[in-house]
N, C-alpha and C positions, 0 to 999 in steps of 0.2 A: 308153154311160154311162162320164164318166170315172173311172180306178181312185180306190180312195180309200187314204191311210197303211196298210197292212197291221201296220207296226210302233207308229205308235201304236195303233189297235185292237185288237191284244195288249198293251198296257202298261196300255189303259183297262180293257180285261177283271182285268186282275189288282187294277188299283190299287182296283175295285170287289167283286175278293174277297176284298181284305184289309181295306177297310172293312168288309166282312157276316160276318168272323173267319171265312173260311173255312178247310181245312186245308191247311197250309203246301206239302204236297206239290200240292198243285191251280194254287196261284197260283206257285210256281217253274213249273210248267209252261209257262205264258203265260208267263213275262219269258225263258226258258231262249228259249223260242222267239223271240223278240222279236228279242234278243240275235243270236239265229242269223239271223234274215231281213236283221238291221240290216247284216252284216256279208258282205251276201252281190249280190253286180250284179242292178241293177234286172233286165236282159236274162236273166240266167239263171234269177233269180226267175219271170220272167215264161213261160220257158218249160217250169221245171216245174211250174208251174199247167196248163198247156197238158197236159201229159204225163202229168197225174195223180203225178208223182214227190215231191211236197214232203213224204211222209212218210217221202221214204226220208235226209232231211237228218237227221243229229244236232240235238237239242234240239225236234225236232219232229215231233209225236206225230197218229195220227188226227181229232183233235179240232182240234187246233192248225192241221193243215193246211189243213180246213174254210176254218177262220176267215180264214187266210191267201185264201184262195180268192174267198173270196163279197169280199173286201174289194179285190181286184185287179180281180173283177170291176165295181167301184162300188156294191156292196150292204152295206148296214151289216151286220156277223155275228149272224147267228141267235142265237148266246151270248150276245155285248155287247145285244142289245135285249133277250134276257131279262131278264137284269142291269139294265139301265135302269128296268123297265118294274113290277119289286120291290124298288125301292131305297127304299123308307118314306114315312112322310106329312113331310110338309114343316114345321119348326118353326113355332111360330106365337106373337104376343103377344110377353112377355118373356123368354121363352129366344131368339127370334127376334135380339130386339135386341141381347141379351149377347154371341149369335154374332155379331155386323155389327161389334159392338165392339170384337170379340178383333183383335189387329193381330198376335199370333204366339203360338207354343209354347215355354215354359220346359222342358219334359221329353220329351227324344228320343232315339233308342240308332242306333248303327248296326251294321255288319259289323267294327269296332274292339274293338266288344263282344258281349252276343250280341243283335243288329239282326240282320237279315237284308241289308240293302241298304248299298251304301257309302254317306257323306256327302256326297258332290255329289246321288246321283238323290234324297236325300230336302232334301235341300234345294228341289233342282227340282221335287219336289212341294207343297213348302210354298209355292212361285211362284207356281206354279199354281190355289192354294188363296186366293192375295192376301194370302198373310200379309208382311209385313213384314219378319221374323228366325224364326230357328227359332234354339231353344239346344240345342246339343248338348251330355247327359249321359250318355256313358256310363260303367260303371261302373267303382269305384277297385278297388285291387289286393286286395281281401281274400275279392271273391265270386270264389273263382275257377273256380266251375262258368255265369258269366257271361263269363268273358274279362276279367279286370277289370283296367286300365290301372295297371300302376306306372307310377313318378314317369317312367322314360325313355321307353317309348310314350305316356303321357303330353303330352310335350316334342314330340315327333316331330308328335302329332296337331295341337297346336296351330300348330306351323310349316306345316303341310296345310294346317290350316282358313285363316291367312293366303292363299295362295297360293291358295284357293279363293276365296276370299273378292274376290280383283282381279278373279277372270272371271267373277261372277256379274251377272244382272243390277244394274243401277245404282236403288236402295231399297231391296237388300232385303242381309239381311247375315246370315251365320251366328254368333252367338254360344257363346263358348267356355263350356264348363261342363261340371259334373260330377254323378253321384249318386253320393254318397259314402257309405261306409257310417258309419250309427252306431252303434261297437265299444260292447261288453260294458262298460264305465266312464266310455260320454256321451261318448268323445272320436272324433275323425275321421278313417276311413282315408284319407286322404291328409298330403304335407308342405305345412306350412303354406305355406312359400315359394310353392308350385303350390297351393295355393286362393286366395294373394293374385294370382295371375294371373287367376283367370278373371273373367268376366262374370255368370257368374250358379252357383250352388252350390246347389242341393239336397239334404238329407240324409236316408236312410230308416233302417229299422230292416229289415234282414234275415237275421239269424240271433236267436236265444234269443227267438221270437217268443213264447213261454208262460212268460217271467218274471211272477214274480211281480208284482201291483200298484206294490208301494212299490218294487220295481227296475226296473223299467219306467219308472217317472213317473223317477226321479232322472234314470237316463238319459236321456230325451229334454230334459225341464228343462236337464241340464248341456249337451247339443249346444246348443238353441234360444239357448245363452247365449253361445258360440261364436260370435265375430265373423265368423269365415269362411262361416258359414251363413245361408242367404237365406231358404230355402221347406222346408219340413217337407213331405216325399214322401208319401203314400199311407199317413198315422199310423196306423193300425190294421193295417194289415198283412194284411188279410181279403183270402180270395178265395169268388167267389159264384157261381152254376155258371149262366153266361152262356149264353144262346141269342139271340144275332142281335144285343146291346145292349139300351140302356135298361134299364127297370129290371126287365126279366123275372127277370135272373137272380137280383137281389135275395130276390125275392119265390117264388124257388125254395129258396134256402136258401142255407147256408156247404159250399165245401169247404173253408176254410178258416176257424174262428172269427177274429176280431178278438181282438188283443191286449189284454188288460186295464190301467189306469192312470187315475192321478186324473185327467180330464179339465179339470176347475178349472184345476188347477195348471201343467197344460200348454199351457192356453187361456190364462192369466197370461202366464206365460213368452214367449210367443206378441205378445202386447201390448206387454210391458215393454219387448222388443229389437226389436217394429216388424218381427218374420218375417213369413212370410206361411203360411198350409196348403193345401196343394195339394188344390183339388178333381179327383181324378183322375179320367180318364174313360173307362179303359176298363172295356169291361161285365163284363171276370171281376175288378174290380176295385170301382168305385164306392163312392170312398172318398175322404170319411170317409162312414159312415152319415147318412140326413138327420138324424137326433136329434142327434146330435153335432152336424152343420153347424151346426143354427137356434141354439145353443148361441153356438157361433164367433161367430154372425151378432149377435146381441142383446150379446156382449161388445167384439164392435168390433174382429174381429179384420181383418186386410188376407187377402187370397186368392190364387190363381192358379188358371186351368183349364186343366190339362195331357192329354195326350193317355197320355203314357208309351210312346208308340210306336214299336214296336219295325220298321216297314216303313213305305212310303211310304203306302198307303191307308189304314193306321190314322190319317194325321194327321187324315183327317175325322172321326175322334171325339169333337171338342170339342163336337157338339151333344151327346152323352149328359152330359155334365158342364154346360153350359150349364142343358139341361131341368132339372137338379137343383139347379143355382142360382137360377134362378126358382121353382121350388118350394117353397126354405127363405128365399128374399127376399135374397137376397146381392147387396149395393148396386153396382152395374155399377161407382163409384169407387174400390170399395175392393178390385176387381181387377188387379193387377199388370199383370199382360199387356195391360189396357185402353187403357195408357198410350201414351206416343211413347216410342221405345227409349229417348231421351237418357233423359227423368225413371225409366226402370225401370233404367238405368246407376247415375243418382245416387242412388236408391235403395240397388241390392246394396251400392253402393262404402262409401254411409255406415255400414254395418256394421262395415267396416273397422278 
C-alpha cells in the first residue's frame, strides 16, 4: 500500500478541530507536529517510523506519532476518521444554498493579532474552502490585550498582504481590512489616512459593553455614520456558552449578556449609510440574536456572514451563520459577501 501525506493528515486532523472549537492546546499539537514532519527528509522520516522513534522528535507527541505512522503506512489515521465520521449532518434547503453562495469571508484574525495562524496558511485555508478572498481584520491599536495593530504594523502588514497576495493562487486574493474599535464617543480606533486604505473595515464595540441604552445607541449610530465604516461587527457584543456550534449554545444561555440600545435606531442608521451587520457565526458568538436579525430583515437592511475566525478551521463556520440566515429569511442578495469582489470593492469604496 502506498504511503499516504503524513503532513497533510496532521493539518486535516487539526483544521477539523478547530472547526468542532476544540481546545487550542489539542489542535497546536497536530500543526506543532506537522510543521516538524514537514521539515524533516522523507528517508529519515521513513525510518523512524521503522524504529518506532518519531516520538522522540520535538513537536511530536504519542498520539501524533501514531498518526504519523498508520499514514506512512497508507492507512488513513484512526484520529482523522474519527474526525470525519462526527463531523455533523450536512446543510440542507436554504442555508444549503446561502453557503454555495458565500464567495468569501469579511472577518478574519491572524497571528498579527491574537489569530493563532499567520496569514498566508489562513488564506490557504480559505482556498481550500473555494472561497474567493478572505478579508483580513485584525484588530486596531486600542485592544491591546488582542495585539492590536497601530498605524506602523499596521503599514508593514498591508505591504505582506501585497506580496502575499502575487503568490497566491491566480482568483483568489487576500483582502485588506481591519476590526476597528468603536471608542467610548462613536469614533474609530484607527487613522483615517489607513481606513481610506483598506478594502473592507469592520467596526465593533469592545469595551463599556454595559453602557447604558441612550449611550450605546449614540455610539454605534455616530460610528455607522462614519464613512470609513463598512460592516457593524458582532452588535451585541454577547457571548453564549457554545458546545460544538449551531445554536446549542444559544439555547444554553449568556456568559455574556448582549449589550442594551435602541435597536430602531441602529437598524436606521444601518440603512441610511447602506452599512451592512455582520451575521457572525461563531457558536460562542451568534450574533446578532435571531429577534434582532428578522427585525434587520423586514427593514431592508444589507448583511454579511462572517466567520470572525481566529484559525484556519474556523473558517468553516459560515454554515452556523448561514443556518441562521435561513431561519430569519435574510434575502441571499442582500448579502455582501454573495457578490463578485469587484461589486463588494464598489460597495465599501462608496462609503468613502
Amino acid at each position: 500500500m502506498s504511503s499516504r501525506d503524513p503532513v497533510a493528515d496532521l493539518r486535516r486532523i487539526a483544521f477539523l478541530l478547530e472547526r468542532a472549537n476544540e481546545a487550542t492546546y489539542r489542535v497546536k499539537a497536530f500543526r506543532s507536529a506537522a510543521a516538524t514532519v514537514a521539515a524533516l527528509p522523507a528517508d529519515e522520516l521513513a525510518e523512524r517510523a521503522a524504529a518506532g522513534t518519531l516520538a522522540k522528535l520535538s513537536g511530536v507527541g504519542d498520539v501524533t506519532a501514531r498518526c504519523i505512522a498508520e499514514s506512512l503506512a497508507g492507512e488513513e489515521p484512526v484520529y482523522l476518521r474519527r474526525l470525519q465520521t462526527t463531523e455533523g449532518t450536512d446543510l440542507q434547503g436554504a442555508a444549503l444554498k446561502m453557503r454555495e453562495a458565500l464567495r468569501g469571508d469579511c472577518h478574519s484574525h491572524s497571528d498579527w493579532s491574537d489569530g493563532g495562524s499567520p496569514i498566508e496558511e489562513m488564506a490557504l485555508a480559505a482556498v481550500e474552502l473555494g472561497h474567493e478572498y478572505l478579508v483580513l481584520t485584525d484588530h486596531s491599536p486600542r485592544l491591546t490585550v488582542a495585539r492590536g495593530l497601530p498605524p506602523a504594523r499596521l503599514r508593514r502588514q498591508l505591504d505582506h498582504v501585497a506580496k502575499l497576495n502575487d503568490a497566491l493562487p491566480e482568483g483568489f486574493r487576500i483582502l485588506t481590512g481591519i476590526e476597528v474599535d468603536i471608542l467610548d464617543d462613536g469614533s474609530l480606533d484607527q487613522e483615517d489616512a489607513l481606513l481610506a486604505r483598506l478594502d473592507v473595515v469592520v467596526g465593533s464595540v469592545h469595551s463599556k459593553l454595559r453602557d447604558e441604552s441612550p449611550r450605546m445607541t449614540r455610539r454605534m449610530v455616530k460610528a455607522l455614520a462614519n464613512p470609513h465604516l463598512d460592516i457593524l461587527g458582532h452588535m451585541t457584543g454577547r457571548k453564549v456558552a457554545a458546545a460544538g456550534g449551531g445554536d446549542k449554545g444559544h439555547r444554553a444561555g449568556h456568559t455574556r449578556p448582549p449589550s442594551t440600545f435602541d435597536l430602531d435606531k441602529v437598524i436606521e442608521a444601518c440603512v441610511e449609510h447602506g452599512k451592512a451587520i455582520e451575521i457572525n457565526s461563531r457558536p460562542d458568538r451568534l450574533d446578532p440574536p435571531k429577534r434582532m436579525l428578522t427585525v434587520a430583515v423586514e427593514a431592508g437592511c444589507l448583511f454579511t456572514i462572517d466567520t470572525d475566525a481566529h484559525a484556519p478551521g474556523q473558517l468553516d463556520w459560515l454554515r452556523f451563520g448561514c443556518e441562521r440566515a435561513a431561519l430569519c429569511g435574510v434575502p441571499e442578495d442582500r448579502v455582501v459577501n454573495t457578490w463578485e469582489m469587484e461589486r463588494l470593492l464598489e460597495w465599501t469604496a462608496s462609503h468613502a
